[in-house]
C-alpha positions in Angstrom: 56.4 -26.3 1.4 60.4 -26.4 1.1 62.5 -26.2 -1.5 61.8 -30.1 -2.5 62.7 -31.5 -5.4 59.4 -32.0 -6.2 59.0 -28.3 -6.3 62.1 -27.5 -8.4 60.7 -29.8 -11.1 57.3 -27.9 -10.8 59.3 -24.9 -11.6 61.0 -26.0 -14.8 57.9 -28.5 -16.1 55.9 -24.8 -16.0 58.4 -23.6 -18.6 57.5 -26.1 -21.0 54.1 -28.1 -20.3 51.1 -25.8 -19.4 50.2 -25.9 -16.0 53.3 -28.3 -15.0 51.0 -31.2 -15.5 49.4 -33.5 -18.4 46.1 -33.5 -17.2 44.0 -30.6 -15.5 43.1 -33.1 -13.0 46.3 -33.6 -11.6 46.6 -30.1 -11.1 46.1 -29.1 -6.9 45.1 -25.4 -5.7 46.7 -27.4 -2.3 50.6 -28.1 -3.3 52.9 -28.8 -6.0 52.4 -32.0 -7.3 54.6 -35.1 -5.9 56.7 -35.9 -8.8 57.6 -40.2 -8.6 60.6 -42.2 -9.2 59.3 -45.5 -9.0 56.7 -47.8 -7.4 56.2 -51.3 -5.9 53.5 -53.7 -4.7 51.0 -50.6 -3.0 53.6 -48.1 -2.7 54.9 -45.5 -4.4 58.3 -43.0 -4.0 58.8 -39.7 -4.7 62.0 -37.9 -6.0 62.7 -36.8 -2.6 62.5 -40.1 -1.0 59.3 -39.7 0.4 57.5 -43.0 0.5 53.7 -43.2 0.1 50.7 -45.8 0.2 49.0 -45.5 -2.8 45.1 -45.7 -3.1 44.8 -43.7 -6.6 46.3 -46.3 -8.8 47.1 -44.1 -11.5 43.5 -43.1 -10.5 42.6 -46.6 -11.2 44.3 -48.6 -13.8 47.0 -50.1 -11.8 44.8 -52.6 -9.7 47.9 -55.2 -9.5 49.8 -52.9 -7.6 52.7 -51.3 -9.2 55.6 -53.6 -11.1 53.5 -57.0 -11.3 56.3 -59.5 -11.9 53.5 -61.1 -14.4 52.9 -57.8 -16.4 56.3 -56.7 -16.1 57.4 -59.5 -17.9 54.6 -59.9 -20.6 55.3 -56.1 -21.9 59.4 -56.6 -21.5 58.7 -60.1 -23.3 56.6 -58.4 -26.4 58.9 -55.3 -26.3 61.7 -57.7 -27.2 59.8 -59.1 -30.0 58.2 -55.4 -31.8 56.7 -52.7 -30.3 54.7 -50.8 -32.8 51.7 -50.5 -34.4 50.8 -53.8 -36.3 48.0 -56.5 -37.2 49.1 -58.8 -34.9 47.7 -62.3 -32.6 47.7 -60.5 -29.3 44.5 -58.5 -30.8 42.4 -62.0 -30.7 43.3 -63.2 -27.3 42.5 -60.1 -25.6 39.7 -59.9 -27.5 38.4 -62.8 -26.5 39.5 -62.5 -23.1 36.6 -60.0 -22.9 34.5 -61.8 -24.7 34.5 -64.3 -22.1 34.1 -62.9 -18.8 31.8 -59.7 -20.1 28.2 -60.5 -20.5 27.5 -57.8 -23.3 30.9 -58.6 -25.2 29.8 -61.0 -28.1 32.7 -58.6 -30.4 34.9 -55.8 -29.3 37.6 -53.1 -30.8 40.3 -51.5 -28.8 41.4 -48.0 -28.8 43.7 -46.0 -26.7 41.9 -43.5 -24.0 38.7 -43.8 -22.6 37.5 -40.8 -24.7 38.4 -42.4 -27.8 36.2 -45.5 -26.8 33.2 -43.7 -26.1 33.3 -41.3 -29.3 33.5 -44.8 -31.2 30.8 -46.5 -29.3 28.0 -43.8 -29.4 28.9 -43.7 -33.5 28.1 -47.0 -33.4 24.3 -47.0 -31.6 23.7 -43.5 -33.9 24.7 -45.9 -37.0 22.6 -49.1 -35.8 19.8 -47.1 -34.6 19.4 -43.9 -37.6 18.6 -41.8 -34.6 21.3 -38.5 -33.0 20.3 -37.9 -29.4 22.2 -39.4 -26.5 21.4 -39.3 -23.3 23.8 -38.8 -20.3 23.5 -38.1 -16.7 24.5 -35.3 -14.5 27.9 -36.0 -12.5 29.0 -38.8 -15.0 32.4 -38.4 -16.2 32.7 -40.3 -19.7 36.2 -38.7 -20.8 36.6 -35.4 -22.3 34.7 -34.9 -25.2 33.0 -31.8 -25.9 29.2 -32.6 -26.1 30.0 -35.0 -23.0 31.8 -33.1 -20.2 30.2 -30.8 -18.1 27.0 -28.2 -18.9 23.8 -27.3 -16.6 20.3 -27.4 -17.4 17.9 -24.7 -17.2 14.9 -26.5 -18.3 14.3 -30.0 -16.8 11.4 -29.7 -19.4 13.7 -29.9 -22.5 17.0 -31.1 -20.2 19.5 -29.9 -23.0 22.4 -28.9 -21.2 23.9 -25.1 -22.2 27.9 -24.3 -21.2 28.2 -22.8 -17.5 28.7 -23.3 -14.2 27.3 -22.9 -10.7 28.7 -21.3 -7.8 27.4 -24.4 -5.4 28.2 -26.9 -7.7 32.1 -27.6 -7.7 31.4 -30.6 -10.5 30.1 -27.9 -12.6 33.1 -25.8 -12.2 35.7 -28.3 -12.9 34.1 -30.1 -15.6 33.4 -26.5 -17.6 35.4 -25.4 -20.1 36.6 -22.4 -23.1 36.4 -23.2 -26.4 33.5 -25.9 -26.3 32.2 -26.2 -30.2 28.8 -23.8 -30.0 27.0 -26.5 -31.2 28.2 -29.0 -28.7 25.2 -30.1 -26.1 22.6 -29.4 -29.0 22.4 -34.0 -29.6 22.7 -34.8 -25.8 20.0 -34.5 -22.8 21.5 -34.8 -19.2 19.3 -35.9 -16.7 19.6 -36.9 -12.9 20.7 -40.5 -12.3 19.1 -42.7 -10.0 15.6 -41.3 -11.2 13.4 -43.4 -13.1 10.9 -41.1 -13.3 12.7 -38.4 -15.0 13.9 -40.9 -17.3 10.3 -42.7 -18.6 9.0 -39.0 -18.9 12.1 -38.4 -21.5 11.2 -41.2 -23.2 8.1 -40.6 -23.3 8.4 -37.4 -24.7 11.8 -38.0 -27.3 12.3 -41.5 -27.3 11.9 -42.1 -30.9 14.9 -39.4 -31.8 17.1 -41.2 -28.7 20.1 -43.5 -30.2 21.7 -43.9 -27.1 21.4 -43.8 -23.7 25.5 -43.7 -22.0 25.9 -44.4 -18.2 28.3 -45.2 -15.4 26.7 -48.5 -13.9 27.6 -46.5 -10.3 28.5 -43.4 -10.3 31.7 -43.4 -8.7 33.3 -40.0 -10.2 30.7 -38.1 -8.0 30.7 -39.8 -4.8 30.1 -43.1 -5.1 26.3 -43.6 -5.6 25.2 -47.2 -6.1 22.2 -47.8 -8.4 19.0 -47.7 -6.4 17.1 -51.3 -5.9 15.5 -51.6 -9.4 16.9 -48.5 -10.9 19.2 -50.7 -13.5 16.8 -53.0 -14.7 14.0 -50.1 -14.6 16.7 -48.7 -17.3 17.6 -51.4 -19.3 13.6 -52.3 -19.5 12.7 -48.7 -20.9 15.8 -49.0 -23.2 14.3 -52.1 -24.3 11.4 -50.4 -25.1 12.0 -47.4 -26.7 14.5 -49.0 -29.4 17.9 -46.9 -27.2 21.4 -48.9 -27.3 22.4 -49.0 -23.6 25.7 -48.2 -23.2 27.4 -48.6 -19.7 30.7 -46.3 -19.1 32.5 -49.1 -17.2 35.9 -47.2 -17.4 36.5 -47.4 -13.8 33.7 -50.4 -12.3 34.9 -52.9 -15.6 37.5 -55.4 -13.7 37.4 -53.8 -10.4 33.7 -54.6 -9.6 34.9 -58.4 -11.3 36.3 -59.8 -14.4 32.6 -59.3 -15.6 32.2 -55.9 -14.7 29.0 -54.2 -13.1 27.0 -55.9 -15.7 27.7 -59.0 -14.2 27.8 -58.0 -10.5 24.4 -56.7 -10.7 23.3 -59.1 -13.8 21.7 -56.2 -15.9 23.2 -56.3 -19.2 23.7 -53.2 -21.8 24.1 -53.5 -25.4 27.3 -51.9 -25.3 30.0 -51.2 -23.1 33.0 -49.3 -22.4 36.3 -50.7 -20.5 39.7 -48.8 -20.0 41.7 -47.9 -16.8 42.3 -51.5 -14.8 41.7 -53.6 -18.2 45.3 -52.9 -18.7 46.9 -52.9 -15.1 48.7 -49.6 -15.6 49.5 -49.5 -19.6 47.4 -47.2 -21.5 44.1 -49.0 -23.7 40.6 -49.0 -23.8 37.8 -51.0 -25.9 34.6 -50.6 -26.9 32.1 -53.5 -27.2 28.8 -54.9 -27.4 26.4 -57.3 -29.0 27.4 -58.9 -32.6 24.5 -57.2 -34.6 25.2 -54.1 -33.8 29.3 -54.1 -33.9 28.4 -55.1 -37.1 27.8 -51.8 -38.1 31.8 -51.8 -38.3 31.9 -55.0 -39.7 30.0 -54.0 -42.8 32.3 -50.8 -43.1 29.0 -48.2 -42.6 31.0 -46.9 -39.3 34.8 -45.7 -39.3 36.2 -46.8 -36.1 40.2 -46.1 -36.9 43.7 -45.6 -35.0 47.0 -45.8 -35.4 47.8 -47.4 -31.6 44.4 -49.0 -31.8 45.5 -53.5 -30.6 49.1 -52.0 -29.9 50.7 -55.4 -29.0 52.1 -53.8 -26.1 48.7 -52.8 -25.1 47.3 -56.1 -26.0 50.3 -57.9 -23.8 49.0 -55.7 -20.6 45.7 -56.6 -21.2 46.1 -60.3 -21.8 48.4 -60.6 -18.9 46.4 -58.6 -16.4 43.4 -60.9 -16.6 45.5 -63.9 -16.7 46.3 -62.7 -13.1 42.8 -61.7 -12.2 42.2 -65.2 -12.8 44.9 -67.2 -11.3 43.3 -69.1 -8.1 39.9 -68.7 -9.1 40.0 -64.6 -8.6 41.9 -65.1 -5.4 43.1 -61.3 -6.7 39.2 -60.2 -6.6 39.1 -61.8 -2.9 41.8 -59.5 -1.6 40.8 -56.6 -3.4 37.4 -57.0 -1.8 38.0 -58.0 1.6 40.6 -55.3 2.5 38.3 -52.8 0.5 35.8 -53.4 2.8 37.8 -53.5 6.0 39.0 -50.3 5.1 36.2 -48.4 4.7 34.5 -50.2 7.8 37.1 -49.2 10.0 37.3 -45.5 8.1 34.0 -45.2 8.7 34.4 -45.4 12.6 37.1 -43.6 12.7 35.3 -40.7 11.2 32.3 -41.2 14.0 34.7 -41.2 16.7 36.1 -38.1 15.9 32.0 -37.1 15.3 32.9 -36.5 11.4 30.3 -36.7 8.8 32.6 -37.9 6.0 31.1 -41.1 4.3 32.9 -43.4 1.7 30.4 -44.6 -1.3 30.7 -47.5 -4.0 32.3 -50.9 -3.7 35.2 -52.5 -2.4 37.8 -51.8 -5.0 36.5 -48.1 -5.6 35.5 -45.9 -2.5 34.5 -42.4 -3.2 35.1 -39.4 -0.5 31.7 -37.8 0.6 31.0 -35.4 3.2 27.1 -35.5 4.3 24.7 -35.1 7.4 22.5 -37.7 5.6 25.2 -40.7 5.4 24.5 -41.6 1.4 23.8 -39.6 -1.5 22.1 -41.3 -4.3 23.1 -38.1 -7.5 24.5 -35.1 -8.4 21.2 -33.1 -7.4 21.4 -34.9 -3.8 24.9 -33.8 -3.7 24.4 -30.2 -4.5 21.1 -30.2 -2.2 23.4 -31.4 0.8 26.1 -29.1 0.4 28.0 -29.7 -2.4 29.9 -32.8 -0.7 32.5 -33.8 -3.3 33.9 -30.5 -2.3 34.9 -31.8 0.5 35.7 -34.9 -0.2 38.1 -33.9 -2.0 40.1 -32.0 0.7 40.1 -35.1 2.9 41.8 -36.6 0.1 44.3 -33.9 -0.2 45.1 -34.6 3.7 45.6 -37.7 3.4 48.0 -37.4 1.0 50.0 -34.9 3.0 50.3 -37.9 5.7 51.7 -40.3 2.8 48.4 -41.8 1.4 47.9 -40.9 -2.3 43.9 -41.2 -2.5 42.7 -38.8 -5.2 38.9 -38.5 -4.1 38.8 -42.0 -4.2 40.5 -45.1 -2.2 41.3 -47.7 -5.0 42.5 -51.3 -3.3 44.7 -53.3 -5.4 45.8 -56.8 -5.1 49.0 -56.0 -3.6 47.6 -53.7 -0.6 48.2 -55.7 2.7 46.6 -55.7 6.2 49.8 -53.6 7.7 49.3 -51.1 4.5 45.6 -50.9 5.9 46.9 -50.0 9.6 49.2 -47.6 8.5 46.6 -45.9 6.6 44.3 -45.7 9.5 47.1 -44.1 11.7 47.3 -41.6 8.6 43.9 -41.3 8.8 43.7 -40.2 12.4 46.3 -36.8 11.4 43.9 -36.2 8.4 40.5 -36.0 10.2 42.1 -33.9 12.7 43.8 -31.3 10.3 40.2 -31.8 8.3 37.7 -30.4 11.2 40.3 -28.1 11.8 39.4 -26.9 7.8 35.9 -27.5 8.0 35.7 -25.8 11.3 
């Protein structure tokens, strides 16, 4: 790479911020990072110049597009008026915002990060329930706690996941870390998604110590699986039944999947539920919520669910205007999302054939995950691992792509400011990427 000034920043951020970067995940073993000046509509500029069509979104959150004139104005209309921390009328109309479009929603509490959210939410179904284990599911990524990110199991038997990694299992790798608490994994069981079976024999077997079962709706931090026919309500019907608090981890599908979320796309409803990322359209927020008798848990004062930032009324602003624009025009913002989401990964799709690549996309229209696969779908992490370890590669497509001036992140995320020339000019980008990819792959 030249001497950019992208990579003179790198140089001095190193200094002063471990790594150069905020986030381990923004962190390439590919290039310095692209450091941005500003963005508009689907496009984003770096500070050399360099213009770029953006598919990551701020790996999600913005799904307006950068600079919405609507959103824009909300937080420089409620910056004008206070911007800190505050009991203030913003909390109820976002509040019941949610309430409205999300089936599960009856109450709901904001927080900042999707991490704080979930931490909140499984206090909550050990408090209603007067049980400790959660379940979770292999290849899930529900934020960065330590008894929630990454661990392997040795014994599907007793599926209580122990700190370490595998050498065919990239996930494993980068979701492993130092200085876990010992006792971290010892109130969680990790399963394989997608597999009702493995699931009814956990019941079976520990359901009566099992507060909460927590789950991405589709699993679309490890390439892209949608639910299998039946596999949701198989779920919700054993939670049912067993006394768990299902809790779906709709961080990424909540507001890009609809206003109602998965829950409401594929009408199976949780008891509890997480939203974060596009809820806000770019600002950082996150809420927790579920049905009234068991947020009532909070209500009563048993549970402690506390923050400073928590209904920041800059927070509440971007959330309140974000779904006032997801549902101008009866979702006309939903309609574009979905229909260029598709024909982008249609015509992806050929052009990988055509140049006799196995690379598949995975999920839904505003979310497609990178894949690379003989088979043409992967339904979980096991199936992942069994076919090669495919994120792996995935996620050096993505890092071609962005060389060519498409920021994609593993993941193409369509906002309602892409455009059919935006979706042209990524295909031509696409066509340098494959090339340089079987070049990789060999």
């Amino acid at each position: 790479m030249t001497d950019t000034n992208s990579r003179k920043h790198f140089e001095r951020a190193r200094q002063v911020i471990p790594g150069g970067v905020q986030s381990n995940y923004r962190k390439s073993p590919y290039h310095v990072p692209v450091y941005f000046s500003h963005g508009k509509g689907a496009r984003l500029y770096d500070i050399d110049g360099k213009e770029y069509i953006d598919y990551s979104l701020c790996y999600g959150p913005a799904i307006l597009g950068h600079s919405n004139e609507h959103l824009r104005r909300a937080l420089v209309r409620q910056a004008s008026k206070m911007y800190s921390s505050g009991v203030n009328t913003l909390e109820y109309t976002a509040a019941a915002k949610i309430c409205r479009h999300v089936p599960c929603a009856e109450q709901v509490r904001f927080a900042c990060s999707g991490t704080e959210a979930v931490y909140n939410a499984l206090r909550v179904a050990r408090a209603y329930t007067g049980r400790n284990m959660v379940v979770r599911f292999n290849g899930h990524y529900n934020g960065c706690l330590d008894s929630l990110i990454g661990g392997i199991v040795q014994d599907i038997g007793c599926p209580v996941p122990v700190d370490g990694e595998r050498g065919d299992d990239t996930f494993s790798q980068l979701s492993n870390t130092l200085g876990r608490a010992k006792h971290a994994f010892h109130d969680s069981y990790m399963i394989e998604w997608n597999d009702l079976e493995a699931l009814d024999t956990l019941l079976r077997q520990y359901g009566d110590d099992i507060a909460a079962l927590y789950m991405e709706p589709v699993m679309i931090n490890l390439n892209g699986c949608l639910p299998e026919p039946g596999y949701l309500e198989g779920v919700r019907e054993l939670c049912t039944r067993h006394g768990v608090v299902l809790i779906f981890d709709e961080v990424v599908t909540g507001f890009r999947m609809g206003l109602g979320g998965a829950q409401a796309h594929f009408g199976v409803i949780p008891d509890m539920a997480i939203f974060a990322k596009a809820m806000g359209g770019g600002v950082p927020v996150s809420a927790f919520c579920g049905k009234r008798e068991i947020m009532d848990v909070i209500t009563r004062t048993e549970v402690i669910a506390a923050g400073t930032y928590n209904g920041h009324p800059l927070a509440m602003a971007a959330v309140i205007a974000t779904i006032e624009e997801l549902e101008k025009d009866d979702g006309a913002a939903f309609e574009r999302i979905n229909t260029l989401g598709n024909v982008l990964a249609d015509r992806l799709r050929d052009r990988f054939r055509r140049h006799g690549v196995p690379l598949i996309l995975q999920g839904f229209p505003g979310a497609w995950t990178i894949a690379y696969s003989e088979a043409g779908k992967i339904i979980n992490h096991r199936d992942s691992v069994e076919q090669g370890d495919t994120w792996a590669k995935g996620l050096l497509f993505s890092e071609l792509m962005s060389k060519y001036g498409v920021i994609v992140q593993a993941r193409f995320c369509t906002s309602a400011a892409h455009t059919d020339s935006e979706v042209d000019e990524t295909l031509q980008c696409a066509d340098k990427a494959i090339e340089e990819f079987k070049i990789e792959t060999g």
